[in-house]
ZAVEXGU-571451 format. One record per residue (C-alpha): x, z, y; chain; residue number from 1; residue in one letter. Coordinates in Angstrom, 3 decimals, decimal comma. Layout:
N
<r <X; Z; Y>; 'A'; NUM; 'a'>;
...
END
This chain:
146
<r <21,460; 4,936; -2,945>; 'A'; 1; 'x'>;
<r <17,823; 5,236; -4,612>; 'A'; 2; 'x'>;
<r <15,090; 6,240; -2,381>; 'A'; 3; 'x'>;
<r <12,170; 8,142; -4,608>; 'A'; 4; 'x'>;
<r <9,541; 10,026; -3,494>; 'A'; 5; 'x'>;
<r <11,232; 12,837; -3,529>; 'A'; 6; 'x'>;
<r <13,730; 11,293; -1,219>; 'A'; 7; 'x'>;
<r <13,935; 13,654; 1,568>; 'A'; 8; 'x'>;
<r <16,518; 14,166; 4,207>; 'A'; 9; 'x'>;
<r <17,793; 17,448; 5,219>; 'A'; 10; 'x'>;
<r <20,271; 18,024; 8,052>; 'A'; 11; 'x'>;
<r <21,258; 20,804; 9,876>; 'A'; 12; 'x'>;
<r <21,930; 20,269; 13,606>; 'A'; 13; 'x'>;
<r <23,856; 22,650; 16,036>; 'A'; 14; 'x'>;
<r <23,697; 23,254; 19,332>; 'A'; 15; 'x'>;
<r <25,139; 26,081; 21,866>; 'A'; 16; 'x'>;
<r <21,307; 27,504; 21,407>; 'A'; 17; 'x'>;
<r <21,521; 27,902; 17,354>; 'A'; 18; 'x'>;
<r <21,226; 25,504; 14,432>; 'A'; 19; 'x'>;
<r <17,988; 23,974; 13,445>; 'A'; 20; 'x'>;
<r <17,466; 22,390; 10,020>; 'A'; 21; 'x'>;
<r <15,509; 19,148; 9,688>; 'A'; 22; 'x'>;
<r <13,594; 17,781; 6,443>; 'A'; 23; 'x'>;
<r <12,072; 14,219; 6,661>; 'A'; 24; 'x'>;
<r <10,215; 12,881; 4,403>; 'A'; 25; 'x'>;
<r <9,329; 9,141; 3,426>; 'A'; 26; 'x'>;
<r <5,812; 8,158; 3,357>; 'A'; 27; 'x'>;
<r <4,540; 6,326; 0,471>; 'A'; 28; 'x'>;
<r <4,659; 3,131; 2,641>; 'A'; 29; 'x'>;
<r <8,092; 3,459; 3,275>; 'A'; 30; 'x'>;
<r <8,922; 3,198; 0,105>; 'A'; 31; 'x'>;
<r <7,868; -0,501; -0,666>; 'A'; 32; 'x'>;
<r <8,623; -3,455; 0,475>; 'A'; 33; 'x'>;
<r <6,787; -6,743; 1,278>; 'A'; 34; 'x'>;
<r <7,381; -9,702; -0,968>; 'A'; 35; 'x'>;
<r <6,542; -13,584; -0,803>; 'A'; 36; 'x'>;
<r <4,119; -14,633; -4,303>; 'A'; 37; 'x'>;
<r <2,030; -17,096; -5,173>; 'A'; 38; 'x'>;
<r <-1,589; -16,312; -5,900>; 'A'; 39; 'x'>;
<r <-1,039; -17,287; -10,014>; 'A'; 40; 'x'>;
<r <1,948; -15,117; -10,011>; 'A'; 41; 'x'>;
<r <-0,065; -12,105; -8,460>; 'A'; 42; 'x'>;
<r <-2,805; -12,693; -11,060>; 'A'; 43; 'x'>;
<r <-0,485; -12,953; -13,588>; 'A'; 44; 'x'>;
<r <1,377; -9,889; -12,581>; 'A'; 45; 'x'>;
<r <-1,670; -7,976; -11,844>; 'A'; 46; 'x'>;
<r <-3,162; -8,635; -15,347>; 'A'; 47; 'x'>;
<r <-0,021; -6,857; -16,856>; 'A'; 48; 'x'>;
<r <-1,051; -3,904; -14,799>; 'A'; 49; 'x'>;
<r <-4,559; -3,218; -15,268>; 'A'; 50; 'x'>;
<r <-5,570; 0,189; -17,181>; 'A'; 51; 'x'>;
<r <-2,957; 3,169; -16,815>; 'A'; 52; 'x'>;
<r <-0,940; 1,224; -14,178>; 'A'; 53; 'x'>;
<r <-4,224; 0,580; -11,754>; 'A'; 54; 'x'>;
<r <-5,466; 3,398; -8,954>; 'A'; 55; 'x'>;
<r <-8,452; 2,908; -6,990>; 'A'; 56; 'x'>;
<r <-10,438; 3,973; -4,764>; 'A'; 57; 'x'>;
<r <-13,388; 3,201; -1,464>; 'A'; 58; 'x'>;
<r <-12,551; 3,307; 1,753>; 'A'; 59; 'x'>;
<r <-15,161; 3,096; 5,558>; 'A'; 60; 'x'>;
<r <-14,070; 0,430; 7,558>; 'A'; 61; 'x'>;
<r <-15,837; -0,682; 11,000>; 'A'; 62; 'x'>;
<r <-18,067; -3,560; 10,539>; 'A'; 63; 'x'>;
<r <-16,255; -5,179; 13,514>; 'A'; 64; 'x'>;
<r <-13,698; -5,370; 11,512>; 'A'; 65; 'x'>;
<r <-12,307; -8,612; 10,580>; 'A'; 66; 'x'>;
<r <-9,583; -9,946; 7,919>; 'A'; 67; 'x'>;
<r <-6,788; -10,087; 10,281>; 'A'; 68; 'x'>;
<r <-7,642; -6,569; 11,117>; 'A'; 69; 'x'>;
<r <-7,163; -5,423; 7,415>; 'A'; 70; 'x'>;
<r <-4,346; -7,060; 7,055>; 'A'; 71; 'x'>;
<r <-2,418; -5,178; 10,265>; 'A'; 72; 'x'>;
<r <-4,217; -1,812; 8,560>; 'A'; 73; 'x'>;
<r <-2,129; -2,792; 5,831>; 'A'; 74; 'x'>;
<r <1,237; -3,984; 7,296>; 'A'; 75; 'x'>;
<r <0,986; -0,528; 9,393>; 'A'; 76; 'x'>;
<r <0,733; 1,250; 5,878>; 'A'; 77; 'x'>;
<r <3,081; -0,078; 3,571>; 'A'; 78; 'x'>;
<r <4,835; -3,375; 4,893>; 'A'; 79; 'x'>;
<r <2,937; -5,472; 1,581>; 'A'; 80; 'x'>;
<r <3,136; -9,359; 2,221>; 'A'; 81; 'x'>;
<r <-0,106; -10,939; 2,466>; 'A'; 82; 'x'>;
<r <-0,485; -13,538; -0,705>; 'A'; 83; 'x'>;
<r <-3,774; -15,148; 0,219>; 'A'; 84; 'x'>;
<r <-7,610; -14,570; -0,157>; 'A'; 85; 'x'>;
<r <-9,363; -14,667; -3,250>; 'A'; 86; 'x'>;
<r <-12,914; -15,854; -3,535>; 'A'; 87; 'x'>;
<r <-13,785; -14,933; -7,370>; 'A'; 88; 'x'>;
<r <-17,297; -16,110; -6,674>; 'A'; 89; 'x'>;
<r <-18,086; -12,870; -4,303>; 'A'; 90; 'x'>;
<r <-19,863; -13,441; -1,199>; 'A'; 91; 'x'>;
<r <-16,228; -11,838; 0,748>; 'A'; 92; 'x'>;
<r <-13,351; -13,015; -0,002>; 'A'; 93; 'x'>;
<r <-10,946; -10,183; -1,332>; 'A'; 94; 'x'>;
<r <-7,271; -9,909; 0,078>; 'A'; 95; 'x'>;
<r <-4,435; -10,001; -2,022>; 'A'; 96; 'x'>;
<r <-1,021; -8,041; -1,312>; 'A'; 97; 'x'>;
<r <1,935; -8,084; -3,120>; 'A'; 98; 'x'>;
<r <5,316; -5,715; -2,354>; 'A'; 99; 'x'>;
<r <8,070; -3,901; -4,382>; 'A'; 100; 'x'>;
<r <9,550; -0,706; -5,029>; 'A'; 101; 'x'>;
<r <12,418; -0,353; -2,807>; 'A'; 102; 'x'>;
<r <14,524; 1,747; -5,512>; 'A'; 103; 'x'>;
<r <13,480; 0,129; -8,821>; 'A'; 104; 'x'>;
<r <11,891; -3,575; -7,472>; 'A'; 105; 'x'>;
<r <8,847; -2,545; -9,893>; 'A'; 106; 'x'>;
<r <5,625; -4,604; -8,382>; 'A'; 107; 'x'>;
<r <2,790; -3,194; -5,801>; 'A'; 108; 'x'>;
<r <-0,103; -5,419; -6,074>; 'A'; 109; 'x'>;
<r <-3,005; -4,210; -3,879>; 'A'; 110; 'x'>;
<r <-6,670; -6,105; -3,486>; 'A'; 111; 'x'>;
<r <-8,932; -5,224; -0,906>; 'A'; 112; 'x'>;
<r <-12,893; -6,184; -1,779>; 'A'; 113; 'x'>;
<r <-15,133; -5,560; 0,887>; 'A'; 114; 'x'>;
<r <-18,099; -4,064; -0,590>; 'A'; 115; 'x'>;
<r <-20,530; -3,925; 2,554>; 'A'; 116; 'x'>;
<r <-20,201; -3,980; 6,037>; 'A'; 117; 'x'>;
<r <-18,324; -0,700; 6,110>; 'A'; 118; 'x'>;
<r <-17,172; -0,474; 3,296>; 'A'; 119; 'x'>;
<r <-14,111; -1,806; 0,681>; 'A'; 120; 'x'>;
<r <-12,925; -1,063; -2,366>; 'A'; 121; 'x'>;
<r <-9,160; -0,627; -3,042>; 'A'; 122; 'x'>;
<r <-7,444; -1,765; -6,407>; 'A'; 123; 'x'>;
<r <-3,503; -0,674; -6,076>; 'A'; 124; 'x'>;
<r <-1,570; -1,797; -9,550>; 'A'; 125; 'x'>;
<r <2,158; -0,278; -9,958>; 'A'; 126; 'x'>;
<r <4,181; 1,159; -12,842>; 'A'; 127; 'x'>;
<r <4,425; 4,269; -11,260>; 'A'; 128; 'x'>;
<r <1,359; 6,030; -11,234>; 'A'; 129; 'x'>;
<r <2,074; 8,340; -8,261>; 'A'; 130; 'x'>;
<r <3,284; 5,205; -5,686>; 'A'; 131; 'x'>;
<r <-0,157; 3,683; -6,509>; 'A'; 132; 'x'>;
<r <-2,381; 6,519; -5,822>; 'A'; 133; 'x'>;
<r <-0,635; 8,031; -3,102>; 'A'; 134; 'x'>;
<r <-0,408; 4,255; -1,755>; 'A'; 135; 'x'>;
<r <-4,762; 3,677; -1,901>; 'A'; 136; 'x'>;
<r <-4,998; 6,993; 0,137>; 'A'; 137; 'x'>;
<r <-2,280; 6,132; 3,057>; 'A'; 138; 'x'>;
<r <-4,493; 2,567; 2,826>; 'A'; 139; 'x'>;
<r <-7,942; 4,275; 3,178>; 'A'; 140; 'x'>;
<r <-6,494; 6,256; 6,526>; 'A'; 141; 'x'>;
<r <-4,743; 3,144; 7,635>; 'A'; 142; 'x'>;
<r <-8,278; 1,388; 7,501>; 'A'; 143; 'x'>;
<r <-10,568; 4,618; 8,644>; 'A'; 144; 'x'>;
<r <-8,735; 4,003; 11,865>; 'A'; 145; 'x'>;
<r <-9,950; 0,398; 12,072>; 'A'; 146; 'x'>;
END
């Protein structure tokens, strides 16, 4: 079966009380899954995707946090595998993610650049447009909580 985003389950249950309809929906995060790539592979991958395919955005993060913290912010939000850390001559190092659609196996490539003490930037690149933005916001909640 293909999962979308406008998967949603809908059940009706019964009981001697009455019958009570249920809708669930998928979060965003749900519907990707981690996957193991090399660092070349992710910059190749993410160079394809750059322009129309790219969604950004900032997000606050506690300056106590740390890069393992980020990374469980991230794993709690969409299960992405964790590629590596990317220097780029920055003074941080920024994180590189890489996952796939569950449905079509289309590539989520996320980088997370810490822009201050409280503060990163967010760089999701996918094919579809709505996984990517609706995929930087669940991130930026995932990491407000940090």
């Amino acid at each position: 079966e293909r999962v979308s985003l406008s998967s949603i389950l809908c059940s009706v249950f019964s009981t001697r009380t009455g019958r009570f309809s249920v809708k669930i929906t998928p979060s965003v995060g749900e519907l990707v899954q981690g996957v193991v790539m090399a660092e070349a592979e992710f910059n190749t991958r993410q160079g394809k995707l750059r322009g129309m395919n790219e969604s950004s955005g900032e997000g606050c993060v506690s300056a106590d946090a740390d890069l393992s913290a980020l990374c469980r912010a991230v794993l709690q939000a969409a299960g992405l595998a964790t590629v590596g850390t990317e220097r780029a001559g920055l003074d941080q190092p920024c994180l590189l993610f890489a996952g796939q659609t569950v449905s079509g196996k289309l590539p989520v490539l996320l980088t997370i650049q810490r822009l201050s003490s409280e503060k990163v930037k967010l760089t999701v690149n996918c094919e579809k447009m709505v996984i990517s933005s609706m995929l930087v916001k669940e991130i930026k909640a995932s990491l407000k909580k940090l």
